[in-house]
C-alpha positions as CSV (number, residue, x, y, z in Angstrom):
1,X,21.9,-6.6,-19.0
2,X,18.6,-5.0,-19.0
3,X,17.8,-1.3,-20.3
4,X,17.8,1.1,-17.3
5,X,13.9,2.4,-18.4
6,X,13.4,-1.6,-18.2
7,X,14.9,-1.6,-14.2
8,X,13.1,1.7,-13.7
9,X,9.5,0.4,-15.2
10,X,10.2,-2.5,-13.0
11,X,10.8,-0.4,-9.9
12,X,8.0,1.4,-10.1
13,X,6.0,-1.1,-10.4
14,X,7.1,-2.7,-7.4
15,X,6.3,0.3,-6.0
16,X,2.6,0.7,-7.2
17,X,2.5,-3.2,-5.8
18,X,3.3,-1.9,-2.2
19,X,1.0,1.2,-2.4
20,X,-1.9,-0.6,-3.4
21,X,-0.9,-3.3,-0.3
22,X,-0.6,-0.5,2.4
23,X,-3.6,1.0,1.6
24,X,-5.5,-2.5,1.2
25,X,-4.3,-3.0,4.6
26,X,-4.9,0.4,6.1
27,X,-8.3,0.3,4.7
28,X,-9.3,-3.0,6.2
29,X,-7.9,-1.8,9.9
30,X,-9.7,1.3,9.6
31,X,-13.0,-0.9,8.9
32,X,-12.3,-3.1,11.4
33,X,-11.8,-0.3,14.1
34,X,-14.8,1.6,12.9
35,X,-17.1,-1.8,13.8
36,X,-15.5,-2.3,17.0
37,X,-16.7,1.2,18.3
38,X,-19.7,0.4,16.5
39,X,-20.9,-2.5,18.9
40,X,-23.5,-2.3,21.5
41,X,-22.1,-3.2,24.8
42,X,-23.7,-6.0,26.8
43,X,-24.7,-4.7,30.2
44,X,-24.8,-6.6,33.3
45,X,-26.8,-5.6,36.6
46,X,-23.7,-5.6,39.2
47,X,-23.7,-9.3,41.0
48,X,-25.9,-10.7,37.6
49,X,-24.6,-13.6,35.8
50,X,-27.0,-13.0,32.7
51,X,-28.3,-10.5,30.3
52,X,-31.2,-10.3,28.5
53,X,-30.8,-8.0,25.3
54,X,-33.6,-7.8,22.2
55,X,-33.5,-6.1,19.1
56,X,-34.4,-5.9,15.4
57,X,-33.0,-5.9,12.2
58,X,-35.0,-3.7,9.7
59,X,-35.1,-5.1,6.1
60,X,-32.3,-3.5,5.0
61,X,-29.7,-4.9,7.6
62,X,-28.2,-8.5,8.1
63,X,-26.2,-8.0,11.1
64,X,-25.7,-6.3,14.1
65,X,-22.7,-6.5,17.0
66,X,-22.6,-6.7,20.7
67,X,-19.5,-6.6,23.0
68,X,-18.7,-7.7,26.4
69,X,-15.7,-8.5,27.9
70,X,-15.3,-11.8,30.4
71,X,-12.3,-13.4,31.4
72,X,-10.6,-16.6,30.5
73,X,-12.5,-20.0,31.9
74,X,-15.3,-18.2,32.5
75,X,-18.3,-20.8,31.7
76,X,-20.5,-18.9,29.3
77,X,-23.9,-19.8,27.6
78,X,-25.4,-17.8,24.8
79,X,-28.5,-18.0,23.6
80,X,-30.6,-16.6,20.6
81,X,-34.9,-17.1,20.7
82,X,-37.4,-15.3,18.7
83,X,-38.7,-12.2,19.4
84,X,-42.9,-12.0,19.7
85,X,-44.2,-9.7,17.1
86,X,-41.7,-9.6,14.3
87,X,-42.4,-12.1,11.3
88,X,-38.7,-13.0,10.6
89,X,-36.3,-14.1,13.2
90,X,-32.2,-13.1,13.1
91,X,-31.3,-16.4,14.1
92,X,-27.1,-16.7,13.2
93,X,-25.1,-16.1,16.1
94,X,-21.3,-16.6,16.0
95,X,-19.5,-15.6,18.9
96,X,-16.0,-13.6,18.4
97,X,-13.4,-14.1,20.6
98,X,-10.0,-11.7,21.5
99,X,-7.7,-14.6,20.5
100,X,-9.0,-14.8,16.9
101,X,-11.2,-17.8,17.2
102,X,-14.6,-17.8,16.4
103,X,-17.6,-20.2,17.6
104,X,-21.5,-20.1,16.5
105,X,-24.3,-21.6,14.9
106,X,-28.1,-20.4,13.8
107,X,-30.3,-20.4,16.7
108,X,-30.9,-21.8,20.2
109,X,-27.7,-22.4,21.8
110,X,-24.9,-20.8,20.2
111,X,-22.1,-21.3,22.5
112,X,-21.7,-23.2,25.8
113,X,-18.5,-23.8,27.3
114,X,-15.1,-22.6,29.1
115,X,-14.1,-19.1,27.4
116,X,-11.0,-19.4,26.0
117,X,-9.4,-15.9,26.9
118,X,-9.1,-12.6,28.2
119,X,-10.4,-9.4,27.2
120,X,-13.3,-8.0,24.7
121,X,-15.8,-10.6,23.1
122,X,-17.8,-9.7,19.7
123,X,-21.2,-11.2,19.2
124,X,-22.5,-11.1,15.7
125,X,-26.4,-11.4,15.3
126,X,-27.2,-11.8,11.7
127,X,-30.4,-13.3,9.5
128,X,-30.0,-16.4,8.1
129,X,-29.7,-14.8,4.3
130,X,-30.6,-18.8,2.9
131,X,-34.2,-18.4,5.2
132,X,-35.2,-14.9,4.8
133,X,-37.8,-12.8,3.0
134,X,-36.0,-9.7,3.9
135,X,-39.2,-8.5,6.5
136,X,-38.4,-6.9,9.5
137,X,-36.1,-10.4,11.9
138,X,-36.6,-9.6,16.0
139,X,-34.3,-11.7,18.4
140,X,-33.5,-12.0,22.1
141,X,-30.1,-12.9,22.8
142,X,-29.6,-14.4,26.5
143,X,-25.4,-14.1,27.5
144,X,-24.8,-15.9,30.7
145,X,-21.3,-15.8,32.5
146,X,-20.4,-17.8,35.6
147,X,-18.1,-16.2,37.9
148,X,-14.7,-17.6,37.8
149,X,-15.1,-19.5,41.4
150,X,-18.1,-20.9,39.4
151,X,-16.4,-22.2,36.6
152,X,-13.7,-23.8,37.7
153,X,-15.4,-27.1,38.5
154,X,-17.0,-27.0,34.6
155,X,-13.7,-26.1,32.8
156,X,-11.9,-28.5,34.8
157,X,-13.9,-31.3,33.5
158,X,-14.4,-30.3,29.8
């Protein structure tokens, strides 16, 4: 039988242990939720199937996050060129998608196929940190999405 400061040493730590979880975890939700409200939406011109966004990430950034929100089996294409003018290009784009999945590569095509579901879509543009000198990196990021009737015949087959 153990002393009782032993079982109450032990309790308290086990209590510590959860703290520190719960506010681990609260801490990381709060981060995430900050970013999300963070990203800059995507716009589409009513009846368009693709937008045409540039930007620029001064030396002291590596990333930067865009939102849209498409449906599932939606045929998307995303695309990432340089941007004239600027001396480095932010060329990494991975594409973040509402059921936890994430697809992406550096430059050109980044994603091409069916979307797999509903709901809001995070698009990460970073520099590739192995390739850069840390100047100012410009990109243009092209998001096309087919309509749904427009789709179907491309997700069917893939």
């Amino acid at each position: 039988m153990l002393p009782t400061h032993y079982k109450t040493a032990s309790l308290a730590a086990r209590y510590i242990r959860a703290l520190v979880i719960s506010t681990t975890l609260v801490s990381i939700a709060t981060n995430s939720a900050i970013a999300k409200s963070s990203d800059t939406p995507i716009q589409f011109v009513k009846g368009a199937i693709s937008s045409t966004t540039t930007g620029q990430l001064n030396p002291n950034e590596d990333e930067r996050w865009y939102s849209f929100d498409a449906a599932s089996q939606q045929y998307a294409v995303i695309n990432i060129a340089p941007l004239a003018g600027t001396s480095e290009t932010a060329n990494v784009g991975i594409l973040h998608m509402p059921n936890g999945m994430q697809d992406g590569t550096k430059g050109g095509i980044i994603y091409q196929g069916c979307l797999p579901s509903t709901g809001k879509y995070r698009l990460r543009i970073a520099r590739n940190l192995m390739a850069t000198e840390g100047k100012t990196a410009g990109y243009k990021v092209e998001v096309m999405i087919l309509p749904k009737y427009a789709s179907e015949s491309l997700c069917k087959s893939l």
